[in-house]
VMD Tcl script that builds the backbone (N, CA, C; Angstrom):
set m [mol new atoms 228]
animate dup $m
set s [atomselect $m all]
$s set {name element resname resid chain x y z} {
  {N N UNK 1 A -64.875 50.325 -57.786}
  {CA C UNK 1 A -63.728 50.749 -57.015}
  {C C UNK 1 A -62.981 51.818 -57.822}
  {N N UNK 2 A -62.378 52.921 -57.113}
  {CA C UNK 2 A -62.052 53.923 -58.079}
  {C C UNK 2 A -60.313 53.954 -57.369}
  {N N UNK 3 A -59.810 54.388 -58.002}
  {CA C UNK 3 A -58.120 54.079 -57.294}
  {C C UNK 3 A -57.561 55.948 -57.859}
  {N N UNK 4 A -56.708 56.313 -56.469}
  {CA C UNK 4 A -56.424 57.371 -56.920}
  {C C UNK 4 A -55.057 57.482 -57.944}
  {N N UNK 5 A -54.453 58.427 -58.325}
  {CA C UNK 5 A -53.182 58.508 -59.446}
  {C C UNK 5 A -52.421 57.762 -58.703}
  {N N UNK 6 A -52.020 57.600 -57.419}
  {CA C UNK 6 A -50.458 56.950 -57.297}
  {C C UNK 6 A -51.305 55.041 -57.309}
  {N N UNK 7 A -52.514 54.876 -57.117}
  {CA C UNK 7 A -52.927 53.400 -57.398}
  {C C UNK 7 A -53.611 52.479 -56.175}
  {N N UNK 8 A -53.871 53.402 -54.833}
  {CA C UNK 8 A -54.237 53.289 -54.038}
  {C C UNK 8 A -56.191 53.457 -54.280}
  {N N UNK 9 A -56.520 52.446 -53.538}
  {CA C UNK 9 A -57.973 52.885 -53.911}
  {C C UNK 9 A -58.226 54.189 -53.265}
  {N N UNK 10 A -59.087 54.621 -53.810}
  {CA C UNK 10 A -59.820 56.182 -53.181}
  {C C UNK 10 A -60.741 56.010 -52.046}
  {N N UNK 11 A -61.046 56.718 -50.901}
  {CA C UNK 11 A -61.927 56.098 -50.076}
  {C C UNK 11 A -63.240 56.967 -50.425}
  {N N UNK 12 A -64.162 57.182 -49.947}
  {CA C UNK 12 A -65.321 57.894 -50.209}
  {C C UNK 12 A -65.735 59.315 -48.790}
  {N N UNK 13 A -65.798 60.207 -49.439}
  {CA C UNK 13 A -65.871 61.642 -48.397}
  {C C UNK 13 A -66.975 62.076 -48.254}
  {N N UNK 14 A -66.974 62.426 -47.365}
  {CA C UNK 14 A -68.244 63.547 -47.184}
  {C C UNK 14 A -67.752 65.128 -47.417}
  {N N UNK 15 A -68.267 65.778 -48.127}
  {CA C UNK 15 A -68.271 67.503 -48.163}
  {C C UNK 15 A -68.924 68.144 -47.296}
  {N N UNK 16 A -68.565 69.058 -46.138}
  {CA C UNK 16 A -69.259 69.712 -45.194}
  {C C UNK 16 A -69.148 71.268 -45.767}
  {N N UNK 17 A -68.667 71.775 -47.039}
  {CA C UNK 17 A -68.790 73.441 -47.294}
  {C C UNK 17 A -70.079 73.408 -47.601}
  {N N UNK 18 A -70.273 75.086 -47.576}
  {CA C UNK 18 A -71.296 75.388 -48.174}
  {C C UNK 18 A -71.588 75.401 -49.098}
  {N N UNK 19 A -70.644 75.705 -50.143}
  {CA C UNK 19 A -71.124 74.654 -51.510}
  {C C UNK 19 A -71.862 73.627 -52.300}
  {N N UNK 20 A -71.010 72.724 -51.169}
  {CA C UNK 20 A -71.564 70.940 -51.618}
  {C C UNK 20 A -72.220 70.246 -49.750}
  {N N UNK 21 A -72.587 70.841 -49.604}
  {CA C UNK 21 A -72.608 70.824 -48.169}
  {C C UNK 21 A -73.439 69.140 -48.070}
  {N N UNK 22 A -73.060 67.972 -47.388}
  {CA C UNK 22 A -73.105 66.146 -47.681}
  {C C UNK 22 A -73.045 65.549 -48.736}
  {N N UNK 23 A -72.401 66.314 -49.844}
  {CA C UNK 23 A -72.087 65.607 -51.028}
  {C C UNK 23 A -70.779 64.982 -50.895}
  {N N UNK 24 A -71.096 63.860 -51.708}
  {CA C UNK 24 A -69.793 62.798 -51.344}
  {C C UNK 24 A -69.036 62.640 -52.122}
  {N N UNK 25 A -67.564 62.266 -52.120}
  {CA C UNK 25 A -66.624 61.924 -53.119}
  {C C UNK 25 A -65.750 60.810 -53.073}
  {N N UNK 26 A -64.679 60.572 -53.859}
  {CA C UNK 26 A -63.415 59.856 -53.639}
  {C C UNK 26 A -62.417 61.002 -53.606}
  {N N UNK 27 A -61.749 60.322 -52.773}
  {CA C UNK 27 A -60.107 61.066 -51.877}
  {C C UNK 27 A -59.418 60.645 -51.752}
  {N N UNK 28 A -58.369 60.918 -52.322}
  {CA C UNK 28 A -57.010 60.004 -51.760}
  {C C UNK 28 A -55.766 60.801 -52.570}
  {N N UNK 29 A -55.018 61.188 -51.348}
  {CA C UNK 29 A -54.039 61.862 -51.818}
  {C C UNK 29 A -54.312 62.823 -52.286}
  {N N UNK 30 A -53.484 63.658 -53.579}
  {CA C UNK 30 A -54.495 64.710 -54.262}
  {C C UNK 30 A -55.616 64.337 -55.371}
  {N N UNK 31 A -55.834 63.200 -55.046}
  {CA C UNK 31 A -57.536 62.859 -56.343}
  {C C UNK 31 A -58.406 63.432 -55.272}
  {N N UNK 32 A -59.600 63.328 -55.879}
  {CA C UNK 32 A -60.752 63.952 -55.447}
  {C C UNK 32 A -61.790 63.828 -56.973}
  {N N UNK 33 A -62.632 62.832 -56.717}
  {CA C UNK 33 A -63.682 62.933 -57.961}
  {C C UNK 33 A -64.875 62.688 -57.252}
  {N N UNK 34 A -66.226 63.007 -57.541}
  {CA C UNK 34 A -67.488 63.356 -57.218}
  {C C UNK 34 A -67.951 62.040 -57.412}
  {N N UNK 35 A -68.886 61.519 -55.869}
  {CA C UNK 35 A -69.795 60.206 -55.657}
  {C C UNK 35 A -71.277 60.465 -56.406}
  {N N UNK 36 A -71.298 60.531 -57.560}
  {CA C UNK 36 A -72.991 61.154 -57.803}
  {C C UNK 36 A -73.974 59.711 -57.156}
  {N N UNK 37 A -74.740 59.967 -57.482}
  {CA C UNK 37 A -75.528 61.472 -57.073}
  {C C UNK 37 A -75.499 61.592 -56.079}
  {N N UNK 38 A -75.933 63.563 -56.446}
  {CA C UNK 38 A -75.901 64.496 -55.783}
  {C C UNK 38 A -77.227 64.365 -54.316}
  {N N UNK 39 A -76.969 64.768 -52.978}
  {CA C UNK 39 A -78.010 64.466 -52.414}
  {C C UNK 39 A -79.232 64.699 -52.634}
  {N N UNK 40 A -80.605 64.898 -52.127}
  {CA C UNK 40 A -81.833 65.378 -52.563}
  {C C UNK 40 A -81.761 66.512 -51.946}
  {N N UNK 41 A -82.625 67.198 -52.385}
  {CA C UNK 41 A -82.991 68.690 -52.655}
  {C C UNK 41 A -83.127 69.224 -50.999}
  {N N UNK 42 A -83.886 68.485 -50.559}
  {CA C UNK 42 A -84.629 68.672 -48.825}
  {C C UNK 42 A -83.378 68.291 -48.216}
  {N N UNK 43 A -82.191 67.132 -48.433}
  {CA C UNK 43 A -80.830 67.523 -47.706}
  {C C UNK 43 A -80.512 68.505 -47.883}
  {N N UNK 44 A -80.099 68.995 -49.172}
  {CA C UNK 44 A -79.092 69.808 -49.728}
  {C C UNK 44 A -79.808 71.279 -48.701}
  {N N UNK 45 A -80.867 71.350 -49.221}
  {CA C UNK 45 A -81.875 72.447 -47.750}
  {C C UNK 45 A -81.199 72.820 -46.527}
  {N N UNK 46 A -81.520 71.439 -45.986}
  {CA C UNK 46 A -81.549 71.429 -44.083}
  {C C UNK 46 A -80.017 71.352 -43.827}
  {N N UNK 47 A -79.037 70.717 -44.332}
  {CA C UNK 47 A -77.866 70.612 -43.988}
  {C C UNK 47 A -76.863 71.373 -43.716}
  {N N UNK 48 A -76.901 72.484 -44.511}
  {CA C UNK 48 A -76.285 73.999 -43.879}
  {C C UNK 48 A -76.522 74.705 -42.708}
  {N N UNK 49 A -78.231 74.665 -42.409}
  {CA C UNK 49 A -78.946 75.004 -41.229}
  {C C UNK 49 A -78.291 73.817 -39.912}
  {N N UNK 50 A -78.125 73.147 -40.432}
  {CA C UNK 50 A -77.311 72.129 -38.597}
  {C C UNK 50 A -75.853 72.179 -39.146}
  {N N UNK 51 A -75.425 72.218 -39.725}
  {CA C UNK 51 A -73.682 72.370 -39.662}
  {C C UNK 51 A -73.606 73.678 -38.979}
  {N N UNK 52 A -74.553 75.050 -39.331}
  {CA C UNK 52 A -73.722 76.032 -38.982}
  {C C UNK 52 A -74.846 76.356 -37.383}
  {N N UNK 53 A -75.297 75.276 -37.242}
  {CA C UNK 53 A -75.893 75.068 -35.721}
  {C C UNK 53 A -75.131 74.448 -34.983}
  {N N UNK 54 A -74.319 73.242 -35.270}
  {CA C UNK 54 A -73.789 72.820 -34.829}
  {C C UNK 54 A -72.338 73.443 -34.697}
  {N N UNK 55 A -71.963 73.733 -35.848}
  {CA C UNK 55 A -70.748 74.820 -35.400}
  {C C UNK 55 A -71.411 76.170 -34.513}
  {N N UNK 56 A -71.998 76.793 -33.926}
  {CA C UNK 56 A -72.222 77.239 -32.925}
  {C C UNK 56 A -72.358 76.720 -31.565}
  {N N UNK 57 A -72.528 75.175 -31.095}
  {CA C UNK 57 A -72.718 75.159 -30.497}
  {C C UNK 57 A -71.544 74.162 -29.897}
  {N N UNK 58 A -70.918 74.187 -31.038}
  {CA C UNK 58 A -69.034 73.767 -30.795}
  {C C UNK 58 A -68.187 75.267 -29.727}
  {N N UNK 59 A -68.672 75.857 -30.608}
  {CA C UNK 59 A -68.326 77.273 -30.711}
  {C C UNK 59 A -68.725 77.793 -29.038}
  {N N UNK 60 A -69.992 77.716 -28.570}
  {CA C UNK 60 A -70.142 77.766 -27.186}
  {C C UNK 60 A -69.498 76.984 -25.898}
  {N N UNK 61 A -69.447 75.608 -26.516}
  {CA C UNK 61 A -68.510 74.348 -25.843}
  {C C UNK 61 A -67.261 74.519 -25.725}
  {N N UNK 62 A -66.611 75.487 -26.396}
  {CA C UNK 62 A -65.188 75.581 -26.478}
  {C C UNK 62 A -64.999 76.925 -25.523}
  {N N UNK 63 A -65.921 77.554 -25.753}
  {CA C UNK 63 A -66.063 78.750 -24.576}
  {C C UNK 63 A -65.955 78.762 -23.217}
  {N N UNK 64 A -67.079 77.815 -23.178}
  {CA C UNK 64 A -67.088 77.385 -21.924}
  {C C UNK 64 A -65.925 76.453 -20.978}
  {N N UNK 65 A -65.693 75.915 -21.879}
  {CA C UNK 65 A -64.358 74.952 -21.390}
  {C C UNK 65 A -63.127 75.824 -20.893}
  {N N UNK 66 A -63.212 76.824 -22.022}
  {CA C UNK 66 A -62.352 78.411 -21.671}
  {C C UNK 66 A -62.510 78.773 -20.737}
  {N N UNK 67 A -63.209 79.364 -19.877}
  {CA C UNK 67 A -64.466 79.888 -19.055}
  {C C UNK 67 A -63.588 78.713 -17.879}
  {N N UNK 68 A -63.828 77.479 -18.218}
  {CA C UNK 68 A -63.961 76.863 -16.487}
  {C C UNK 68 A -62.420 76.569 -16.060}
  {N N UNK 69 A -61.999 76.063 -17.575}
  {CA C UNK 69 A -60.389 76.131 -17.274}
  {C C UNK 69 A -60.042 77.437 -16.631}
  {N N UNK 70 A -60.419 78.769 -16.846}
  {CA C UNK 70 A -60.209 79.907 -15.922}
  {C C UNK 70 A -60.159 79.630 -14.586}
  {N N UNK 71 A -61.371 79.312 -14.141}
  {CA C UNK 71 A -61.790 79.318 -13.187}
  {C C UNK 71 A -60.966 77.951 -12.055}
  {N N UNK 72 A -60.655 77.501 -12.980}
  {CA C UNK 72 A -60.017 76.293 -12.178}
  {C C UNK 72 A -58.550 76.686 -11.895}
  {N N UNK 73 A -57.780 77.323 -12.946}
  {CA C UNK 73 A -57.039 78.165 -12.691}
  {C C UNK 73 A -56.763 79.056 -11.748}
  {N N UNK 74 A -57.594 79.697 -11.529}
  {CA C UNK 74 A -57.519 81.061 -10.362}
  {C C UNK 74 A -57.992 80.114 -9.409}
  {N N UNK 75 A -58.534 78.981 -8.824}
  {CA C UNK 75 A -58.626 78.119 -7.463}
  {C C UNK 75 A -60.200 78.683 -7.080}
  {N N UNK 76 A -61.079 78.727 -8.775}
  {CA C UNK 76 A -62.295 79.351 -7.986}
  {C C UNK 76 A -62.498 80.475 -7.614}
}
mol reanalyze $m
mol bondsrecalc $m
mol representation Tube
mol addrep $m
């Protein structure tokens, strides 16, 4: 169990940058210390390739929602 400075335990994170992209940590408050280990090699790979897939296809979903809310707007 790891507890952050004010004495609260830390919970455990996931990292989505490109950096550390599913590397995990403790968080809490302003702590932040590293869950080693680090993922394997073939995550550390593929995981950038679907975050920034998946942020595209957030990215289209939000468009579209744009898009129909228009349309629902103007009565079609």
């Amino acid at each position: 169990m790891v507890q952050c400075w004010c004495g609260q335990t830390a919970v455990v994170l996931t990292s989505w940058t490109n950096r550390n992209p599913g590397r995990r940590f403790y968080g809490y408050c302003d702590f932040i210390d590293w869950y080693d280990p680090p993922m394997c090699a073939r995550s550390v790979s593929i995981i950038p390739g679907l975050l920034r897939a998946r942020n595209a296809i957030q990215a289209t979903l939000d468009d579209t929602r744009l898009a129909v809310g228009n349309r629902v707007g103007d009565g079609f």
